[in-house]
MDTraj code that builds the backbone (N, CA, C; nanometers):
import mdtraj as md
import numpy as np

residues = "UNK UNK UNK UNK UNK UNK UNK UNK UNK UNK UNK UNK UNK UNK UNK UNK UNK UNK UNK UNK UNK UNK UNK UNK UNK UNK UNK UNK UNK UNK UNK UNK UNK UNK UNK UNK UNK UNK UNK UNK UNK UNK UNK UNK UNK UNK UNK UNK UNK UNK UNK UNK UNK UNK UNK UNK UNK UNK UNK UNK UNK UNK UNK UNK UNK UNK UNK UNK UNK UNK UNK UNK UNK UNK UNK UNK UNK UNK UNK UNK UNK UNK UNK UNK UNK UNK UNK UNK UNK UNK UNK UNK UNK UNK UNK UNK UNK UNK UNK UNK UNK UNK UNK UNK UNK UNK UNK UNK UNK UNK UNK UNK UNK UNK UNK UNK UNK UNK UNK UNK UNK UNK UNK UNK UNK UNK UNK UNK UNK UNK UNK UNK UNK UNK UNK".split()
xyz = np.array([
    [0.4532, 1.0966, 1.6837],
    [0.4232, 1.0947, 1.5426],
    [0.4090, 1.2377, 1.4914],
    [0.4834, 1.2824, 1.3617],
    [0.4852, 1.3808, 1.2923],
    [0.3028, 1.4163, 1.2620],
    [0.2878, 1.5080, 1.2576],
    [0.1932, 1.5969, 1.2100],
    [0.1838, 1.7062, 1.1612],
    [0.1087, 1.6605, 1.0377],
    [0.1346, 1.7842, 0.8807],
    [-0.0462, 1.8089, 0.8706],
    [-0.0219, 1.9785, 0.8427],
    [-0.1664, 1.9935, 0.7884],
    [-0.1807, 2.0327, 0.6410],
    [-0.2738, 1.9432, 0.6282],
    [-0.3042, 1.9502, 0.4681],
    [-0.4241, 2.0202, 0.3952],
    [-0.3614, 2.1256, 0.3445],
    [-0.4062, 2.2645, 0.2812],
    [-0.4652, 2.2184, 0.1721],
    [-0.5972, 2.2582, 0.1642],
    [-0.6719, 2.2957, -0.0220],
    [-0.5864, 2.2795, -0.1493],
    [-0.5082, 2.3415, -0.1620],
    [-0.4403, 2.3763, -0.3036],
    [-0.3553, 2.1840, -0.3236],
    [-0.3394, 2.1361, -0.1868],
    [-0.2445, 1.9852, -0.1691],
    [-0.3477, 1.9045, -0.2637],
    [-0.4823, 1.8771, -0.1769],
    [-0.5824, 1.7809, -0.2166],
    [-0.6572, 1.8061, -0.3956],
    [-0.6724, 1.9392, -0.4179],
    [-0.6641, 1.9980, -0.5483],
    [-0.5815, 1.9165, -0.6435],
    [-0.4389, 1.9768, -0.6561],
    [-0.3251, 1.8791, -0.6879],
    [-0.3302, 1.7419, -0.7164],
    [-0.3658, 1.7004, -0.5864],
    [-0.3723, 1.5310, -0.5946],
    [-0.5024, 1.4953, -0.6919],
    [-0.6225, 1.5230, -0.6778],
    [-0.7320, 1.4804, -0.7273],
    [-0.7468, 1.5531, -0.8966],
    [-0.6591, 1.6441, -0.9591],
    [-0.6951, 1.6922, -1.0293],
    [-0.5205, 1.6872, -1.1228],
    [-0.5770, 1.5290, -1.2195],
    [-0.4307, 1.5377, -1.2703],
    [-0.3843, 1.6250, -1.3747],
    [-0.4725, 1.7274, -1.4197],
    [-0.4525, 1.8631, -1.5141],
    [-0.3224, 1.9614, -1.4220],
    [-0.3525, 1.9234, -1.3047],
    [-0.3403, 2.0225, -1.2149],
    [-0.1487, 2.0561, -1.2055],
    [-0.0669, 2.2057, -1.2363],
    [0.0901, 2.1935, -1.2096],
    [0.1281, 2.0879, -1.1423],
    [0.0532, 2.0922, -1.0091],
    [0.1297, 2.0302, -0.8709],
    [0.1130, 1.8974, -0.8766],
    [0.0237, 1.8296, -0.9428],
    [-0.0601, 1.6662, -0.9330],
    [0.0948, 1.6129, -0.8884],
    [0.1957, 1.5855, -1.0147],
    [0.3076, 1.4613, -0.9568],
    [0.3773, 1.4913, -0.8283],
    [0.3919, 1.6331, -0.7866],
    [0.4299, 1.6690, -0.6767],
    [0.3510, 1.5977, -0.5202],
    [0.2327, 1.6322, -0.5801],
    [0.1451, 1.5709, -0.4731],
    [0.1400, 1.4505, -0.4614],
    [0.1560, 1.3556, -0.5679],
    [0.1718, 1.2318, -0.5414],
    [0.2666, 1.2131, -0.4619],
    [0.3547, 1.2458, -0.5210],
    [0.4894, 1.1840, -0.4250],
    [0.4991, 1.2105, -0.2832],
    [0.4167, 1.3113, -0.2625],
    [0.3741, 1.3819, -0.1013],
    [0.3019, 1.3063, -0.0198],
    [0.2020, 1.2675, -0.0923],
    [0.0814, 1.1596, -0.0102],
    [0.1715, 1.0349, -0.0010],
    [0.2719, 0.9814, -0.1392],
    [0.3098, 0.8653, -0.0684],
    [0.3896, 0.9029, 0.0551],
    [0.4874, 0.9489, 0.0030],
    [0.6085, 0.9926, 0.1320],
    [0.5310, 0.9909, 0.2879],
    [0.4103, 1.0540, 0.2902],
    [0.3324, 1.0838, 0.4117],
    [0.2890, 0.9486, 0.4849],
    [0.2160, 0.8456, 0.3663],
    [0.1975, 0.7208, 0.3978],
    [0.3071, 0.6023, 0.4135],
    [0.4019, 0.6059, 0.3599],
    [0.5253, 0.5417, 0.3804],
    [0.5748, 0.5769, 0.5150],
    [0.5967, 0.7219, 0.5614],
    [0.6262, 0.7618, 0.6863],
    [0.5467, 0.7311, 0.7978],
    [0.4304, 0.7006, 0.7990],
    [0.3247, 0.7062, 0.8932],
    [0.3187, 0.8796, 0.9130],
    [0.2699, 0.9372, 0.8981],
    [0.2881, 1.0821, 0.9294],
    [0.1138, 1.0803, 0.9183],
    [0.0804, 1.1554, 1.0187],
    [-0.0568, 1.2101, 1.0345],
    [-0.0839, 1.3125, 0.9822],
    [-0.1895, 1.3424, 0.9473],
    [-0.2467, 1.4503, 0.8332],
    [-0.3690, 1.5339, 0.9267],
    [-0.3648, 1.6212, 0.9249],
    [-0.5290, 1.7437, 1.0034],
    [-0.5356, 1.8235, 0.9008],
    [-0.6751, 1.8024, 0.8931],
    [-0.7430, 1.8756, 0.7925],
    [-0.8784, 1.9047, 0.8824],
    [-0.9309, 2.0254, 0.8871],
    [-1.0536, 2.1081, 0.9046],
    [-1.1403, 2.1160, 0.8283],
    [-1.2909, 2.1597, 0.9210],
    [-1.4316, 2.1075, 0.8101],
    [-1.4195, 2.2218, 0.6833],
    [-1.3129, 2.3395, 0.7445],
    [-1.3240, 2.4703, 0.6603],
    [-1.2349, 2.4078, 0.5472],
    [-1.1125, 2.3622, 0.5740],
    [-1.0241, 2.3052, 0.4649],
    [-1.1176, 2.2031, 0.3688],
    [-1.1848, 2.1655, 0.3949],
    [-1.2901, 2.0240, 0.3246],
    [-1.3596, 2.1125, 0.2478],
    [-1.4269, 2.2091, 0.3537],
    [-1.5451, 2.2747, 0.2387],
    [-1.4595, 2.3322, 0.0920],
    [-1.3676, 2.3778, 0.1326],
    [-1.2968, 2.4470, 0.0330],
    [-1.2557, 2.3486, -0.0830],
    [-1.2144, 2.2133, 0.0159],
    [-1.1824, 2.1476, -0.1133],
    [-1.2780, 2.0437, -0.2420],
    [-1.4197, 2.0269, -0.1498],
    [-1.5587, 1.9929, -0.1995],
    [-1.5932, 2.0902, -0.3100],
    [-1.5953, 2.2095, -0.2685],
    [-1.6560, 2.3285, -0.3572],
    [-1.5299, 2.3426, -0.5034],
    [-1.3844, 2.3874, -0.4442],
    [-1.3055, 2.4043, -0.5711],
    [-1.3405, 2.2997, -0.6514],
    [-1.3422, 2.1868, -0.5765],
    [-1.3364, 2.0300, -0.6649],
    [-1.3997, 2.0378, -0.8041],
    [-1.5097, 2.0527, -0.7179],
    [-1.6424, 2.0476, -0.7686],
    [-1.6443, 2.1554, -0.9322],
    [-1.6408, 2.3033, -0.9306],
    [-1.6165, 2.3852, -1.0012],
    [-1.5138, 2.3489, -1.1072],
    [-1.3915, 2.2553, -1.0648],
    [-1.2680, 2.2456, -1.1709],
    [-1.2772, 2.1302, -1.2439],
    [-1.3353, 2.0210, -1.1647],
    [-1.4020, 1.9237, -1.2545],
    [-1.5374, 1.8711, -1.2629],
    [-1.5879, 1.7939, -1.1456],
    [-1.7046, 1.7221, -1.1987],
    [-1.7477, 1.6823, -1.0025],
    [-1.8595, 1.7012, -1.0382],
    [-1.9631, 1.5949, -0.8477],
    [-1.8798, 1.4663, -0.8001],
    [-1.8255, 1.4152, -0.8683],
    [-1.7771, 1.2465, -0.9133],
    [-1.6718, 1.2883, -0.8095],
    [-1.5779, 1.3619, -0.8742],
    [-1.4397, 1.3822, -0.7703],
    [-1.4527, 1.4330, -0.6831],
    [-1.5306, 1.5103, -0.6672],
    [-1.5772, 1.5873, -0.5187],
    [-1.6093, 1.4820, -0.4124],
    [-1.7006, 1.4452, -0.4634],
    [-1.7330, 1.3012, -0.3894],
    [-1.6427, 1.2201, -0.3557],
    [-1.5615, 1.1714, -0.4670],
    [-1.4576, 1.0947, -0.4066],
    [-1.3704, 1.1352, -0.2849],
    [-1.2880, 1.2912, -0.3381],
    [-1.1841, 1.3227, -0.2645],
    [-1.2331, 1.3559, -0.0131],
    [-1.4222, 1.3819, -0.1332],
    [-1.3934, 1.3646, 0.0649],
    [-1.4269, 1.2568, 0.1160],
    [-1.5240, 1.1730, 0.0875],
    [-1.5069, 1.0185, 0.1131],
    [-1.3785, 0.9688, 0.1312],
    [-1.2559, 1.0060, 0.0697],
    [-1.1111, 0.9506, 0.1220],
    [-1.0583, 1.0111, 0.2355],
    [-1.0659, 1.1770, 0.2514],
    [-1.0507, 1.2135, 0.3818],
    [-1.1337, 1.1703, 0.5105],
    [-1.2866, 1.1150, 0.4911],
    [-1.3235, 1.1041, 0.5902],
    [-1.3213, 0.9572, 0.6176],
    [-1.2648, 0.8628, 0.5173],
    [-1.2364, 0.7067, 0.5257],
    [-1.0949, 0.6831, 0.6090],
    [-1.0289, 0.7801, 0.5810],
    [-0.8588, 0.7863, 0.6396],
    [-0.8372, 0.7803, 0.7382],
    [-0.7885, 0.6352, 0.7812],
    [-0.7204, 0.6478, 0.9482],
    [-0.6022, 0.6902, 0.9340],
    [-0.5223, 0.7772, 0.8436],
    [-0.4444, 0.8088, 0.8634],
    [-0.4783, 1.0412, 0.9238],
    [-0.5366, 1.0549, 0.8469],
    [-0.6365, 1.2116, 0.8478],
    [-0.6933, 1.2217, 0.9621],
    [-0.6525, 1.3312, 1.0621],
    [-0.7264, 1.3384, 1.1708],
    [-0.7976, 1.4996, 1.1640],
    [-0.9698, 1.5078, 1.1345],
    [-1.0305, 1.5334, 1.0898],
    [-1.0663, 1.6412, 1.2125],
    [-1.0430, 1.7662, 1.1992],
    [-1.1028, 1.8805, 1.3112],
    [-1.2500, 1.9752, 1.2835],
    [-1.3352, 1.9314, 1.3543],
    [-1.3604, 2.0547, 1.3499],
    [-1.3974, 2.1553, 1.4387],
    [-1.3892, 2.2667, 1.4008],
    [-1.3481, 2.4315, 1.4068],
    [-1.4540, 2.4412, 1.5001],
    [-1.3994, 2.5009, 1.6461],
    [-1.4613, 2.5477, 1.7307],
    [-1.5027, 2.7102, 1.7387],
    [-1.6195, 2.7604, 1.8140],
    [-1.6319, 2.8886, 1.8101],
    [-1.4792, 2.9756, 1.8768],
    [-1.4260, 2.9253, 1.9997],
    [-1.3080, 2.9928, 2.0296],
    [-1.2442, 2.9731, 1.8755],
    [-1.1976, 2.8924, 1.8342],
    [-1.0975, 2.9336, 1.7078],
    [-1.1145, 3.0120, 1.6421],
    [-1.2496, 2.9839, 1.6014],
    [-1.2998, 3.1160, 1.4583],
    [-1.2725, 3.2505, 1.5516],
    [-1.3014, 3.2397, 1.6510],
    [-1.2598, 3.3892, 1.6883],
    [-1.1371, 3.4399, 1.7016],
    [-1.0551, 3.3144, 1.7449],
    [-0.9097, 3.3977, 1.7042],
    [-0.8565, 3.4088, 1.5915],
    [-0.9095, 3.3268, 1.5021],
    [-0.8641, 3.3576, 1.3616],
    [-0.9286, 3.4777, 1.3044],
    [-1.0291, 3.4890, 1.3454],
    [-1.0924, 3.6114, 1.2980],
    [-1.0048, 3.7489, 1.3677],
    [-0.9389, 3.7486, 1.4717],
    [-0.8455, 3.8337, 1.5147],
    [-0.7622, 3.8505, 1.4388],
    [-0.6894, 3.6928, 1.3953],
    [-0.5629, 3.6630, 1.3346],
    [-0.5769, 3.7657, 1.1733],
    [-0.6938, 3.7193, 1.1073],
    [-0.6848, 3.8416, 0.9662],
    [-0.7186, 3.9662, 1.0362],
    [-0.7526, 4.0281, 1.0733],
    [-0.7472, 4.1846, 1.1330],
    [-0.6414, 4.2039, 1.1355],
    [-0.5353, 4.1368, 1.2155],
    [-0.3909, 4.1911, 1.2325],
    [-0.3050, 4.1566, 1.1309],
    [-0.3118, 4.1050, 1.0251],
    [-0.2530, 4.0876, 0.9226],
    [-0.2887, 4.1490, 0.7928],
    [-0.3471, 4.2755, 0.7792],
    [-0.4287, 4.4066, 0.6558],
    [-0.2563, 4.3119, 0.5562],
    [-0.1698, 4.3209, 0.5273],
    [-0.0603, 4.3996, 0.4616],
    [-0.1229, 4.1865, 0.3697],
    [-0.1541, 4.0796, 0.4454],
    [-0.1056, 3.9567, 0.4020],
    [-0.2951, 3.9569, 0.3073],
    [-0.2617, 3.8379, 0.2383],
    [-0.4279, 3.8388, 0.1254],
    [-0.4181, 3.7187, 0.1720],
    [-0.4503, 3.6452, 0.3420],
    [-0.4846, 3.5186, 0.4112],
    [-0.6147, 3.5318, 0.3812],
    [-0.7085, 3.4190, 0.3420],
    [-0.8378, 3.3833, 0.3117],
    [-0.8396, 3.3474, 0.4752],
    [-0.9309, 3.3774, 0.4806],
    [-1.0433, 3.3557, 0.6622],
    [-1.0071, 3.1933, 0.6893],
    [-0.9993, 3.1032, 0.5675],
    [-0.9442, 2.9718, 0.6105],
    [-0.8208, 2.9335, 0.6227],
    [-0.7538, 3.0198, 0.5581],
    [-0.5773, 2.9868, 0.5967],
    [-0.5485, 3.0580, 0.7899],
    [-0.6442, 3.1594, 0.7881],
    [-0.6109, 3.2261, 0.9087],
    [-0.7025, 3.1101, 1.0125],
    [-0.7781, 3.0139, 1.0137],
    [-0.8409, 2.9030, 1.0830],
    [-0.7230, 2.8222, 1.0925],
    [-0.6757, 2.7557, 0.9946],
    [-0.5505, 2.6031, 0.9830],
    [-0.4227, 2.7006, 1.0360],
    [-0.4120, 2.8588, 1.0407],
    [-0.2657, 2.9149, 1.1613],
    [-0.2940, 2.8700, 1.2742],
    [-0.4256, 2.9578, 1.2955],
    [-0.4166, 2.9505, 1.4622],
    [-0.4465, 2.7876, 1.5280],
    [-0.4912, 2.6997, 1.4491],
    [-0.4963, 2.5951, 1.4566],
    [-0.3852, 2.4964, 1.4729],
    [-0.3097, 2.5518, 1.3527],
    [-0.1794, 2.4950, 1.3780],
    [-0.0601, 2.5324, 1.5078],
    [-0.1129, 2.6190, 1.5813],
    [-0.0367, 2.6800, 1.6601],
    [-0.0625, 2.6409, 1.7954],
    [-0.1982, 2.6001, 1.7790],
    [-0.2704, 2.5343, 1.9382],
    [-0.2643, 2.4438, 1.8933],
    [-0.2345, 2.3439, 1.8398],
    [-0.1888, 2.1691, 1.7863],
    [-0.0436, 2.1644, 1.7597],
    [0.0007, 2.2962, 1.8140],
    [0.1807, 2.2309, 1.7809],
    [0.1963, 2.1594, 1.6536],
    [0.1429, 2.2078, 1.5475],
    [0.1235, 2.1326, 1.3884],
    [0.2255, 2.2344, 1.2918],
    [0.3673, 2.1759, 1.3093],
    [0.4544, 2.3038, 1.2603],
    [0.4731, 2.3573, 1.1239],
    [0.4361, 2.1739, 1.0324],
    [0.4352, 2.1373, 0.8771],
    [0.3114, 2.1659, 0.8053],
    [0.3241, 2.2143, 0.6981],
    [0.2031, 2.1937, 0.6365],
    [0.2706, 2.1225, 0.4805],
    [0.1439, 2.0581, 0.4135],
    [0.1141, 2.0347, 0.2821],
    [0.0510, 2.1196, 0.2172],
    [0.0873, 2.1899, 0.1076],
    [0.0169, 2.3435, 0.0640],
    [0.1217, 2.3212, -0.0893],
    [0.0684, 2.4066, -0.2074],
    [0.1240, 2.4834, -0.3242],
    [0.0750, 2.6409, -0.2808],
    [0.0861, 2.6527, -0.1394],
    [0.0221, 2.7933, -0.1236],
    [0.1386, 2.8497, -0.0095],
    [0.1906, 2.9849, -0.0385],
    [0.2888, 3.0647, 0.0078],
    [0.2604, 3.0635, 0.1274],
    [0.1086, 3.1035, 0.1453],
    [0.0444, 3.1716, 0.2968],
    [0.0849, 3.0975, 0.4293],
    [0.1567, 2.9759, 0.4126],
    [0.1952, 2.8883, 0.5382],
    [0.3482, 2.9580, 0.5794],
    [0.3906, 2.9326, 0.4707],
    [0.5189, 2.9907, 0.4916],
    [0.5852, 3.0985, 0.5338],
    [0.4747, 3.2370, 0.4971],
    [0.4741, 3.3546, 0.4913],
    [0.4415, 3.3464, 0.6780],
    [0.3204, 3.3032, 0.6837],
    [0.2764, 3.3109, 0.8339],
    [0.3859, 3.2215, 0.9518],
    [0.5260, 3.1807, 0.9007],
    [0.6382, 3.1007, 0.9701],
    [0.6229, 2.9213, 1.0237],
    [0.5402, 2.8697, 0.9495],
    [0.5274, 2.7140, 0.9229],
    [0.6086, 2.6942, 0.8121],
    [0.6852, 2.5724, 0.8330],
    [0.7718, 2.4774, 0.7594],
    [0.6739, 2.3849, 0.6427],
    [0.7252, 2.3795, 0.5637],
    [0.6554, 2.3147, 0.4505],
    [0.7064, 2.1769, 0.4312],
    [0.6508, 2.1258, 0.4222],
    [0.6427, 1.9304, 0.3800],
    [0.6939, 1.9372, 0.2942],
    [0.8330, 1.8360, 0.2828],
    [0.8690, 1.8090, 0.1365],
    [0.9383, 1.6741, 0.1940],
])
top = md.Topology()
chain = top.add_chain()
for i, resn in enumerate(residues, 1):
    res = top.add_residue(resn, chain, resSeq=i)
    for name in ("N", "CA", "C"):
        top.add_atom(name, md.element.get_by_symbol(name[0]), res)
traj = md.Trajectory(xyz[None], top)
């Protein structure tokens, strides 16, 4: 079974129909669920997406959107060990030239020790770092 990790800016999108990306994202989550395709998302990816939520609209959706990630047998839910944070914390040191947030550099090296080649993102930084993008 395929496995895609699903980035902040994805769940944003989806939960926030103001949002450029919203119809994009729809069609992403279905495609994902139609496919059976498994989804990893991290407690760092969650926090990020609890907090933006929260700030762009209202407690209500915040609430919702992680209650659906953590209801999802389809979402397989990581979290972030001290070895990781430390190599990710390597991973931005060696990258001065890229503007990777400390959590995109968690879901690389993550994706790299999970053989997780796809991501779901409206964010360059997957691509840039040589992951294939979900479409």
């Amino acid at each position: 079974m395929d496995k895609v990790l699903l980035d902040t800016s994805a769940v944003l999108a989806f939960s926030d129909r103001k949002d450029y990306h919203h119809n994009n994202a729809r069609g992403l989550f279905e495609k994902i669920a139609h496919d059976s395709i498994r989804i990893v998302i991290t407690d760092y990816i969650l926090n990020e997406c609890i907090t933006t939520i929260l700030m762009r609209t209202n407690h209500t959706n915040a609430v919702q959107a992680a209650e659906f990630i953590f209801a999802s047998r389809a979402i397989e839910f990581v979290w972030l060990d001290e070895p990781t944070k430390r190599m990710a914390w390597e991973y931005f040191k060696q990258h001065p030239g890229k503007k990777y947030s400390f959590t995109d550099c968690t879901s690389c090296v993550l994706m790299k020790d999970m053989k997780v080649m796809k991501y779901l993102s409206f964010d360059a930084h997957f691509k840039q770092a040589g992951f294939a993008e979900f479409v």
